[in-house]
Structures are given as C-alpha cells and as structure tokens.
C-alpha positions as CSV (number, residue, x, y, z in Angstrom):
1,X,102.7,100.8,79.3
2,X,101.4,100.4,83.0
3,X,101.9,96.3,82.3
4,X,105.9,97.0,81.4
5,X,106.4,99.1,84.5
6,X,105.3,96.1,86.4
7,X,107.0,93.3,84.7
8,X,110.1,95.7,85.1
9,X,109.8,95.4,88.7
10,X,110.1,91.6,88.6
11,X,113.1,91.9,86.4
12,X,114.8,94.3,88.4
13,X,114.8,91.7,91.1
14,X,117.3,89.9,89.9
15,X,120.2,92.8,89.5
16,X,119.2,93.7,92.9
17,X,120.0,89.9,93.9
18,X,123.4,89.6,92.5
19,X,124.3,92.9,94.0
20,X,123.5,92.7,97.2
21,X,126.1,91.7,99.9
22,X,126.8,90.2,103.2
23,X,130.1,93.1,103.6
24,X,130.5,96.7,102.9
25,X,130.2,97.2,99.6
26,X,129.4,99.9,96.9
27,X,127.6,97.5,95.5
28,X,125.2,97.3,98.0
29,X,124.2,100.8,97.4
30,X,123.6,100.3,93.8
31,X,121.6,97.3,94.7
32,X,119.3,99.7,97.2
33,X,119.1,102.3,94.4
34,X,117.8,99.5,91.6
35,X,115.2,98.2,94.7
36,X,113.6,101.6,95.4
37,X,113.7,101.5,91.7
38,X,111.7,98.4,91.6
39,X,109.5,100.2,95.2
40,X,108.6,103.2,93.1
41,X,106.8,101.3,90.5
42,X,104.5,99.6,92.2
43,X,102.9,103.2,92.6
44,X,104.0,104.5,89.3
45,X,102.3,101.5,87.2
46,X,99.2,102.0,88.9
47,X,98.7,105.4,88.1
48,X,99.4,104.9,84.8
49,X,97.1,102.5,84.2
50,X,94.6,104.6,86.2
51,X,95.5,107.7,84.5
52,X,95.3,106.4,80.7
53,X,92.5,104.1,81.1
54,X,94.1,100.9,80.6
55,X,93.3,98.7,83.7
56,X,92.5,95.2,83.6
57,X,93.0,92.1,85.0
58,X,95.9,91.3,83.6
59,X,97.7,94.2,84.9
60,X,96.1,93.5,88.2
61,X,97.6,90.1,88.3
62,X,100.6,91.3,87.5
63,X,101.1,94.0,90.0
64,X,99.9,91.7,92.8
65,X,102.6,88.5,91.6
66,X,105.4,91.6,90.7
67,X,104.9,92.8,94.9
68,X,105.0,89.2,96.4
69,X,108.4,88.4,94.3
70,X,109.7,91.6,94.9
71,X,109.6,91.6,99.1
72,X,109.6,87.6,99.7
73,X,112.5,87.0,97.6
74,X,114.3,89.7,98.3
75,X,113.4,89.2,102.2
76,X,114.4,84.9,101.6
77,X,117.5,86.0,99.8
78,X,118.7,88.8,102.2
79,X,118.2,86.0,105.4
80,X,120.6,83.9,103.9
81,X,123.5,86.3,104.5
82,X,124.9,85.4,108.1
83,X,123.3,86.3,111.8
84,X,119.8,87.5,110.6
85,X,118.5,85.9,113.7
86,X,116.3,88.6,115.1
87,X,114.7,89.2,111.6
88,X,113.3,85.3,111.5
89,X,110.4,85.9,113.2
90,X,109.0,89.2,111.3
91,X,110.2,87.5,108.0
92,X,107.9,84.7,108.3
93,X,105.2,86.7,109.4
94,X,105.5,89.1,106.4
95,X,105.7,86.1,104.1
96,X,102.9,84.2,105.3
97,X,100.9,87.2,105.1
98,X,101.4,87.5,101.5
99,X,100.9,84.0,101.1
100,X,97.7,84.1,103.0
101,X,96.4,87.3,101.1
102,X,97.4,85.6,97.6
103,X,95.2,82.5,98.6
104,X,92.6,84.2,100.2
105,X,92.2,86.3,96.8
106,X,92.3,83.3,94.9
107,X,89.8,81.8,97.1
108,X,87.4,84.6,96.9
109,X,88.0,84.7,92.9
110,X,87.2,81.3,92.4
111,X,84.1,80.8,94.7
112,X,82.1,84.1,93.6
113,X,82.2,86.7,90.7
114,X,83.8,89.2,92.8
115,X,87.2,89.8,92.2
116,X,87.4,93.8,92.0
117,X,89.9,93.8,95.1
118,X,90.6,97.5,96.1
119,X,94.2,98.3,98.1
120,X,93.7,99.5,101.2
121,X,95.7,102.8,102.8
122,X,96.8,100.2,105.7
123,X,98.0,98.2,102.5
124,X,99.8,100.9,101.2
125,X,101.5,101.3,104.2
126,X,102.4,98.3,104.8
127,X,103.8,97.8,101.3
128,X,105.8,101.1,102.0
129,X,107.0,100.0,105.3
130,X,108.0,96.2,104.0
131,X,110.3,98.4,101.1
132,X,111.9,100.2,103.5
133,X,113.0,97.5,106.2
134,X,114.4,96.1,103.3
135,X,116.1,98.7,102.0
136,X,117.4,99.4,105.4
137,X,118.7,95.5,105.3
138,X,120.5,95.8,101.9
139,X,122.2,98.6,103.2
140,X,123.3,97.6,106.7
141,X,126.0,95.8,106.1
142,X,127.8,99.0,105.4
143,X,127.1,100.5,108.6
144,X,127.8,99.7,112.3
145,X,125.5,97.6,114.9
146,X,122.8,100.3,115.9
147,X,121.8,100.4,111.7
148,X,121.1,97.0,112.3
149,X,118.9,98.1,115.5
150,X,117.1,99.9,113.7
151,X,116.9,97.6,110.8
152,X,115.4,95.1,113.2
153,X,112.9,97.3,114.6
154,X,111.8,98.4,111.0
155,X,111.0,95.3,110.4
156,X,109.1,94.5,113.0
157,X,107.2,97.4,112.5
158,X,106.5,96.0,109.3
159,X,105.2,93.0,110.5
160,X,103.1,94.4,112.5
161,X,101.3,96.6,109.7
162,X,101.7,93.2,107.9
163,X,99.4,91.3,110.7
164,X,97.2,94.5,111.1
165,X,96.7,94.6,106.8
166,X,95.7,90.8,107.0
167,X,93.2,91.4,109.3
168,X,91.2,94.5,107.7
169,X,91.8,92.7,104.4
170,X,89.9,89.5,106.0
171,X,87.6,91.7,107.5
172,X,86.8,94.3,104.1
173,X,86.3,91.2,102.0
174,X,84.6,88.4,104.3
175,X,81.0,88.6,102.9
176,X,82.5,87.9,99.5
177,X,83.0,84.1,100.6
C-alpha cells in the first residue's frame, strides 16, 4: 500500500503541471490543492510502511526518486513562467542539493554494504520548507507583489535548510565512504 502512496505522488505531478499558471487563475488553486496532495504523502507512505511492516528497498527507492521529481520539476517547471529572476539562485541550490544527496547515496550504496540511510529532522524540514515555497509559488500569481516577497524569501529560507541538510547529511554518513 505504502509503495502506491508513493508512485501516486509522482503521478500527481503531472496534473499539478498542466494546471499551474503564469495568471490568476482558479486553476492555480486546484493545482496547489493536488501538490499538498502529492506533499502529504511523502509522510503518509512512510508511516504506512512503518506502521504495517512493509519496508523495503524498494519502497525506499521510491520515496527518495517520488521527492526529487516532485520539488525539481515542479521548481524547473514553475521558473519557466516569466520574471522568476530572484528565485534563480535558491532554485539551483535546492536542485543541486538533491542531485548531490542522490549521488552521494548512490556512491555510498555502491562502495560499502551500508545503505540503511535514516531522514534526518533537518531533512524533514527542509522537505517541508521546499513544499511550501512552492506552494507559495503556484499560488502567487493570484495575488499582488508583496506574495511574491514573501514567496522569494520562502524560498530562500529553503535553500538555506537545503545547504544546511547537505552538510549534516555529508557529515552523519561520511565514515560510510
């Protein structure tokens, strides 16, 4: 069950996607209630599995490729719309994080027999914080310049805890290399 909750969040994606839109539009709001949607199962498919008994490696795989398609393309699709200019910066950050976390964990997987990874709380947060600069962005169209502000400073924020959740996670799993 935990394993359908995840490939559900990679399939809702894609309605978020064609929803989405540079202008005020209702649609935008449906598109931010199918991505907090998509946000809420990230925690909801790992408690399952927890919960019933049914984790494995699989699943893990699957919940870690689910959370880098659902913030880097929504975050690559989103910059496309118009004058995104001061999100650039924290949008490549937040994607080279994930990039650098994914190969790092491959890395790790592949040069030892450790590959129990364990999410951090910083993680967690960070996660959160990514959803909801995002969801902030899918909405802001529909509201006036300071929205954006604050759009723009979630974001950052979430770059930040992006940088900061690299570092522990390089730090944490270092003497696994």
């Amino acid at each position: 069950m935990a394993n359908y909750i995840t490939i559900l969040r990679i399939v809702l994606i894609f309605p978020v996607l064609i929803l989405v839109s540079p202008t005020s539009e209702l649609s935008n709001w449906i598109a931010l209630f199918i991505f907090i949607v998509a946000g809420l199962t990230d925690h909801l498919d790992g408690y399952l599995a927890r919960k019933t008994g049914t984790t494995s490696d699989l699943g893990g795989l699957l919940d870690l490729i689910a959370d880098k398609l659902l913030i880097c393309i929504t975050i690559l699709f989103l910059m496309s719309f118009g004058d995104r200019d001061a999100l650039i910066i924290p949008s490549i950050i937040i994607i080279a994080r994930e990039l650098i976390i994914s190969s790092f964990r491959q890395f790790v997987a592949e040069n030892s027999n450790f590959s129990n990874f364990k999410v951090s709380l910083i993680g967690k947060f960070k996660t959160t914080s990514q959803i909801t600069a995002l969801s902030f962005l899918i909405v802001s169209p529909n509201f006036l310049d300071t929205f954006y502000s604050i759009t723009v400073f979630l974001f950052w924020l979430a770059s930040f805890l992006s940088v900061y959740s690299l570092f522990d996670y390089l730090r944490s799993y270092s003497n696994k290399i």
